[in-house]
C-alpha positions in Angstrom: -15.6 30.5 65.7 -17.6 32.5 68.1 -17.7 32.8 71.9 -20.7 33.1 74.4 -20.3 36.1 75.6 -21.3 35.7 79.1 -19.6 32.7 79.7 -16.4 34.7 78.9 -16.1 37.6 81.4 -16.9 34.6 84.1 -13.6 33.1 83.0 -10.0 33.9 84.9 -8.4 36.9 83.2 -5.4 34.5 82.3 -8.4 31.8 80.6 -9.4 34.5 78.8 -6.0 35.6 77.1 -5.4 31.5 77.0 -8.5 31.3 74.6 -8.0 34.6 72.4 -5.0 33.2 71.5 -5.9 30.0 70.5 -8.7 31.6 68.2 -6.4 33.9 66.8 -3.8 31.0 66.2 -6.7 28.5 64.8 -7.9 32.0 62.3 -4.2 32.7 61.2 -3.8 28.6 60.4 -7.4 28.2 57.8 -5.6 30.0 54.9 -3.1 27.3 55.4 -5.2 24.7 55.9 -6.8 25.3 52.2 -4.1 25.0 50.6 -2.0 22.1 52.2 -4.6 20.1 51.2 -7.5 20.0 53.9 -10.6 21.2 51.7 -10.3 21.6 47.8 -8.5 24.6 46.0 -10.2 26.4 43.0 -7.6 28.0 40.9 -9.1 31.6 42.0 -8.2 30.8 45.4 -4.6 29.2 43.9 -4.1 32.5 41.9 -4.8 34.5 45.2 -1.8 32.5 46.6 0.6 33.3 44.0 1.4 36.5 46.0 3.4 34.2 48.4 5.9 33.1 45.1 9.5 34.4 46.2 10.2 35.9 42.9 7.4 38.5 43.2 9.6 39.1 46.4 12.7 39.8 45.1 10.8 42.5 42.5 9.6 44.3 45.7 12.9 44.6 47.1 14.0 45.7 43.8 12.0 48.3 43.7 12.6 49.5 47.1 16.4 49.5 46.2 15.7 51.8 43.3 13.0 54.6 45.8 15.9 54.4 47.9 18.6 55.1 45.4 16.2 58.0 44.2 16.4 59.6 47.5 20.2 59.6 47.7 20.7 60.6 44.6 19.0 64.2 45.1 21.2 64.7 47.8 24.2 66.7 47.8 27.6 65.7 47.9 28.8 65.7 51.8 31.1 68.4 52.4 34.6 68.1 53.4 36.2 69.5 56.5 39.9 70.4 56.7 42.4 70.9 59.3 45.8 71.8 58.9 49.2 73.7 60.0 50.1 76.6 57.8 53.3 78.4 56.5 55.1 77.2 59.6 59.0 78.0 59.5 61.3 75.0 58.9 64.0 75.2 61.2 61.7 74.9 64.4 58.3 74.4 63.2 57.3 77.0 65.8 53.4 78.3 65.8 54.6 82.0 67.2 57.8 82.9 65.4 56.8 84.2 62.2 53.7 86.2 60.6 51.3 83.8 58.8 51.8 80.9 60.6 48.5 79.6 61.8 46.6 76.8 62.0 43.7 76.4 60.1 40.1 75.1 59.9 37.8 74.9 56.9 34.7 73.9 55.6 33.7 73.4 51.4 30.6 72.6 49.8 30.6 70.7 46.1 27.7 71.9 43.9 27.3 69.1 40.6 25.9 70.7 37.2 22.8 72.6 37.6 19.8 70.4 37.7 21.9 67.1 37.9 20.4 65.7 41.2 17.1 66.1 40.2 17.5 64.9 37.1 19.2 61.7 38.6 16.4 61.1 41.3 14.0 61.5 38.3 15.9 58.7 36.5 15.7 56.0 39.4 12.1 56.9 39.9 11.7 56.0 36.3 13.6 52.5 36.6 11.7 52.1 40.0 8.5 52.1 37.6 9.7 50.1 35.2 10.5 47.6 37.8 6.7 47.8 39.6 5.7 47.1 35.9 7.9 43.9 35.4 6.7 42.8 38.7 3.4 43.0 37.5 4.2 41.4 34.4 6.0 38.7 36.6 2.8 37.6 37.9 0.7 37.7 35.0 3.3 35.5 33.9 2.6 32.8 37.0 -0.8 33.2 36.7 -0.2 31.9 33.1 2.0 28.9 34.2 -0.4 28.2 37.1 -3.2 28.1 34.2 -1.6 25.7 32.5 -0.3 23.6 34.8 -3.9 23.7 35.8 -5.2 22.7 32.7 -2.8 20.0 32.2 -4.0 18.2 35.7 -7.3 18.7 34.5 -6.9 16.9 31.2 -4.9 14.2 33.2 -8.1 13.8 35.3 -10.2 14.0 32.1 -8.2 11.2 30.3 -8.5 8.6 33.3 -12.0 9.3 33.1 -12.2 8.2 29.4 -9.8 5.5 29.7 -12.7 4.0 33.0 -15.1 4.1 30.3 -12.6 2.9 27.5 -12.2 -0.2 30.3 -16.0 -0.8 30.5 -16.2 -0.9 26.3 -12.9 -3.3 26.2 -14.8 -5.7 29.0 -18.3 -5.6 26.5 -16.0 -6.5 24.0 -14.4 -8.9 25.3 -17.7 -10.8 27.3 -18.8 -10.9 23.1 -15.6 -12.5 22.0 -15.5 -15.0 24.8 -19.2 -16.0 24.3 -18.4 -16.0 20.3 -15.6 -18.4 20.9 -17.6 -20.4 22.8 -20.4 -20.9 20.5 -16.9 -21.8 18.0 -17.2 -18.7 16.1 -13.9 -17.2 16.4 -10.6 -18.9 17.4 -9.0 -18.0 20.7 -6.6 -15.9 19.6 -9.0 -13.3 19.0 -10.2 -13.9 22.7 -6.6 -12.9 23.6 -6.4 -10.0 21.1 -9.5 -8.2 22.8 -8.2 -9.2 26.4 -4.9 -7.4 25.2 -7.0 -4.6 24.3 -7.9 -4.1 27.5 -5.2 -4.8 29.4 -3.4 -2.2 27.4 -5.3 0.5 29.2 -3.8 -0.2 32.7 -0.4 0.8 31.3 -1.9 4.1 29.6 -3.6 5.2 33.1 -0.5 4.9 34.6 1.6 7.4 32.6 -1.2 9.8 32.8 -1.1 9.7 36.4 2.7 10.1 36.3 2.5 13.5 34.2 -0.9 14.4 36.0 1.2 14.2 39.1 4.1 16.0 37.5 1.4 19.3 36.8 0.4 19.1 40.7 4.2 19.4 41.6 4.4 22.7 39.2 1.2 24.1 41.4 2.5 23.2 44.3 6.0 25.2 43.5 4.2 28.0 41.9 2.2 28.0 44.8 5.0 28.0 47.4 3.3 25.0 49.1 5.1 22.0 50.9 2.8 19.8 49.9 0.0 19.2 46.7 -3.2 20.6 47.1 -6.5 19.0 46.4 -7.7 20.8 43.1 -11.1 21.5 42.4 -11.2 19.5 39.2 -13.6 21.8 37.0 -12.9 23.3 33.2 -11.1 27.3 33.7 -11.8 29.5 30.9 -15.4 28.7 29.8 -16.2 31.8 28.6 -14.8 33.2 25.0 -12.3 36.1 25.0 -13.0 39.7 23.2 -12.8 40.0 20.1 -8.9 40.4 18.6 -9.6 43.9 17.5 -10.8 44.9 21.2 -7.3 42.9 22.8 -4.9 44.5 20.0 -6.4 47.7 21.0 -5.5 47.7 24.3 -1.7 46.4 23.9 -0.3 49.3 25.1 -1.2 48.6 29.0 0.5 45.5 29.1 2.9 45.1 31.7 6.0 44.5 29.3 4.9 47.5 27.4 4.5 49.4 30.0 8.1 48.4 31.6 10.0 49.0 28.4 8.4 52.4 28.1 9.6 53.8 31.8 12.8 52.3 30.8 12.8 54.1 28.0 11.7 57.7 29.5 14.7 56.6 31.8 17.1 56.2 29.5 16.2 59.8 27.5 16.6 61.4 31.5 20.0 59.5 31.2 20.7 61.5 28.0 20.1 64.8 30.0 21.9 63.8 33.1 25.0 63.1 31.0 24.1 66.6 29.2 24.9 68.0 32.2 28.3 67.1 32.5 29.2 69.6 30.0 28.4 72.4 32.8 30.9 73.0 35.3 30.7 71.9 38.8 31.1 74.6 42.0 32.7 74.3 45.1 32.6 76.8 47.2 34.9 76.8 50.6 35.7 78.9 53.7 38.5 78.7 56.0 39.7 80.2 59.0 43.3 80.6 60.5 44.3 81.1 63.8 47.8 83.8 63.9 49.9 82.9 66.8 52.0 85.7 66.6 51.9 88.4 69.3 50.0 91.5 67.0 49.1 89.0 64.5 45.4 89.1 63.2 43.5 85.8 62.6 42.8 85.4 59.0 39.5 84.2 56.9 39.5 82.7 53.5 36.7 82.8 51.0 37.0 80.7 47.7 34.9 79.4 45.2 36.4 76.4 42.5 34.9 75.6 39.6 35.6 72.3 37.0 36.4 73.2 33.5 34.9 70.5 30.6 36.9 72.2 28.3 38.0 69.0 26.8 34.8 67.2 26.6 35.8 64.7 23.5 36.9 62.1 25.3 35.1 62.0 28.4 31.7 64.1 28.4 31.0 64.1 24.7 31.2 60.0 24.8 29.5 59.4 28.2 26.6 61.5 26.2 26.8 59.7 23.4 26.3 56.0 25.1 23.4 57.5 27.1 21.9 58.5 24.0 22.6 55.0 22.7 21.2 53.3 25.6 18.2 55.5 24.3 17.6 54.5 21.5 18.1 50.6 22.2 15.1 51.4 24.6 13.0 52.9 21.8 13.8 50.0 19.7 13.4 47.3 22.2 9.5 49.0 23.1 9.0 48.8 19.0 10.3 45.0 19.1 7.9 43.9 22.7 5.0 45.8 20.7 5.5 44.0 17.6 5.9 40.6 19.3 3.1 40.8 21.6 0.9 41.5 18.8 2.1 38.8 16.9 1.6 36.3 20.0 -2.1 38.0 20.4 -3.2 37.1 16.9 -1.6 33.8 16.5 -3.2 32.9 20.2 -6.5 33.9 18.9 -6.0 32.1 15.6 -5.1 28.9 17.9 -8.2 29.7 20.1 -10.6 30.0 17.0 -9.5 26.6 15.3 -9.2 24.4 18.6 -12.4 26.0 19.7 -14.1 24.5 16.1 -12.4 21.7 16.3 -13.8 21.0 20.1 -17.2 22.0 18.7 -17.2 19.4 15.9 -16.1 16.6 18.1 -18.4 17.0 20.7 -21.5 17.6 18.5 -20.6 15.1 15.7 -17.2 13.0 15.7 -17.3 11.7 19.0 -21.4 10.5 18.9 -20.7 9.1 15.5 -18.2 7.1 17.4 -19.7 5.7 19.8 -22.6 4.5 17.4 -20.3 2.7 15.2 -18.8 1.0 18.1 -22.6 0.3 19.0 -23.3 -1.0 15.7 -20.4 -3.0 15.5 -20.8 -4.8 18.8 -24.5 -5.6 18.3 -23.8 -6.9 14.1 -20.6 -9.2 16.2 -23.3 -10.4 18.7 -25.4 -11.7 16.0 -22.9 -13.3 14.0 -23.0 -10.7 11.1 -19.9 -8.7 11.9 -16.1 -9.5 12.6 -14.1 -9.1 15.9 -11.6 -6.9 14.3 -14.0 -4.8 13.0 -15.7 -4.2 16.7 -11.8 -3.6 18.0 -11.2 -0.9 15.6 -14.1 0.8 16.3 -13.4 0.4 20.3 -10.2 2.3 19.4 -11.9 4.8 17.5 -13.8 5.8 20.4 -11.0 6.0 22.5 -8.9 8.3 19.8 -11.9 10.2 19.1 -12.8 10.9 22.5 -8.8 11.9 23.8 -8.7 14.0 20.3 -12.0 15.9 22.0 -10.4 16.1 25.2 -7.3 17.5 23.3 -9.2 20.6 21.4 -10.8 21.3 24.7 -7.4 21.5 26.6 -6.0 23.6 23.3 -8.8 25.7 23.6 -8.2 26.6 27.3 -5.0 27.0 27.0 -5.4 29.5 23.5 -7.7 31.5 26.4 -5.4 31.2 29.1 -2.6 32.8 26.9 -4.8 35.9 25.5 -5.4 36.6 29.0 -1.9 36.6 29.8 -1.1 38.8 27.0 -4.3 41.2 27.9 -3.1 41.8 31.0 -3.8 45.7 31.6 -1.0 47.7 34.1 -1.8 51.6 34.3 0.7 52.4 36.6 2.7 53.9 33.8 2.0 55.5 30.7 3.5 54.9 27.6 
């Protein structure tokens, strides 16, 4: 949208801030406007909106709740103040009869093990990590459903499309029957039989559209829309992934790999905050008493307590040992993600290879072969040659031929879709 310059400094001064507003209001409503349903949505634009999806949201406060647990964890402990009457005499509770009766004010600070704090901020930082990382793997994760979800409204578009040209075979076939019958070739039964054919196909389009319909409703919640967008109805994934050797390679920057190993460098800074407990905590403390009696000096205390783990079995000794537990359920559950990722990555690639061949050969031979039969058949009924049934069976050839295509081409995109979900790269930790 653009103004005439000129036009606008002759305007009022309240026109003026009338109209900035309504461009800025009309600017802040397009991105809206795409993807309620006003101009098509390409699935880059829809994966651009999946920043909007409240679960990435409640990552981000996650990992705010952890930065800010980091920050009060290094602090120290507050210190206590005290206030209090001392040695005052029984009988009268008086301030001024006897030496040593004061009253008293203090202050004490409580020092934890050497290095504890530290160690603990260290430790949320860690989880804080680990959590940025399982966000990230939390959206790789949508992008993958939104892919598929995708893909499955593109097939369901795909599949009407085959069953409009399945409808245009049935009516040839049919027009052939009827003009057989006529000449008293075939009884009308067989008439019927190819009508049914046809018919048949009305039913078909209509649970496609149902599940069609039920993949634009996943979108649309993935998306955080309130209503279904208008996809772009084009093919994702057209080009090939790299080869297995190059994804298996770079495992070790996937998000869930990368989350399980800053939990696990938290969990062996657990191990040396509960280390700590072994060494004694200091509290140091200071007090000063005011003498009310007449010659009396004021007094000042200086003292400095310290905790004694001399008994560490039962406490200390097992707090370290479930923190080194914890450690090495970590290690083992970064062994297990590894393990399985890999597994997923070659038997995805193994899925992509033979759907991929199998899409090639249907395409290039199966469903041309097909189609000529059907040809063949229809023109040997025409002349009298060739049976009805025979033409019918090769109608639904072409039909099972052409979804089986269709089916290798959604098994290939969706083989793709998965490798790139599992070669998803985050190098905001290191393993």
């Amino acid at each position: 949208m653009k103004l005439n310059n000129r036009a606008f400094e002759n305007r009022p001064p309240q026109l003026r801030i009338l109209l900035l507003v309504a461009v800025s209001a009309t600017l802040s409503v397009l991105p809206f406007a795409v993807a309620e349903g006003s101009t098509t949505l390409t699935l880059d634009a829809a994966e651009r909106l999946l920043s909007q999806n409240p679960s990435l949201a409640a990552y981000q406060q996650k990992i705010l709740a952890l930065r800010h647990q980091a920050i009060a964890a290094s602090q120290l402990p507050d210190p206590h103040l005290s206030l209090g009457a001392v040695n005052l005499p029984t009988n009268n509770f008086s301030m001024n009869q006897q030496k040593m009766s004061m009253l008293s004010v203090g202050l004490s600070q409580t020092f934890p093990p050497f290095g504890q704090l530290a160690l603990r901020s260290r430790q949320f930082r860690m989880e804080a990590r680990a959590a940025s990382a399982s966000k990230a793997e939390r959206l790789a994760e949508l992008r993958w459903l939104l892919q598929q979800s995708w893909i499955q409204a593109q097939v369901g578009h795909n599949e009407i499309r085959i069953l409009v040209r399945q409808e245009q075979l049935a009516r040839l076939t049919e027009q052939a029957a009827m003009a057989a019958y006529r000449a008293g070739r075939i009884e009308e039964a067989e008439v019927l039989r190819a009508r049914l054919e046809r018919l048949a196909l009305a039913n078909e389009k209509d649970r496609i559209r149902s599940e069609q319909t039920g993949a634009e409703a996943r979108i649309t919640e993935l998306l955080g829309l309130s209503a279904p967008p208008r996809l772009e109805w084009q093919w994702p994934h057209a080009s090939p992934p790299p080869a297995l050797s190059l994804l298996v390679a770079r495992i070790s920057g996937q998000p869930t790999l990368q989350a399980a190993a800053a939990s696990e460098r938290a969990a062996q800074v657990a191990v040396r905050v509960a280390n700590r407990s072994l060494l004694p905590s200091i509290t140091v403390s200071t007090s000063y008493g005011q003498d009310f009696m007449p010659g009396s000096p004021n007094w000042l205390s200086v003292g400095v307590n310290l905790s004694l783990p001399i008994f560490p079995a039962n406490r200390q000794d097992q707090i370290i040992a479930a923190a080194q537990e914890k450690q090495m359920a970590a290690v083992d559950n970064y062994g297990e993600q590894r393990l399985r990722i890999a597994r997923e990555l070659r038997s995805a690639y193994a899925q992509y290879q033979a759907a991929a061949a199998e899409d090639e050969r249907d395409q290039q031979d199966l469903l041309p072969l097909a189609k000529q039969t059907y040809a063949a058949e229809l023109a040997d009924f025409r002349s009298g040659r060739g049976r009805l049934q025979s033409v019918l069976r090769a109608q639904n050839t072409v039909l099972a031929t052409a979804l089986n295509t269709l089916a290798a081409r959604r098994d290939r995109a969706l083989a793709i879709a998965q490798l790139d979900f599992l070669a998803t790269q985050y190098r905001g930790v290191q393993p």
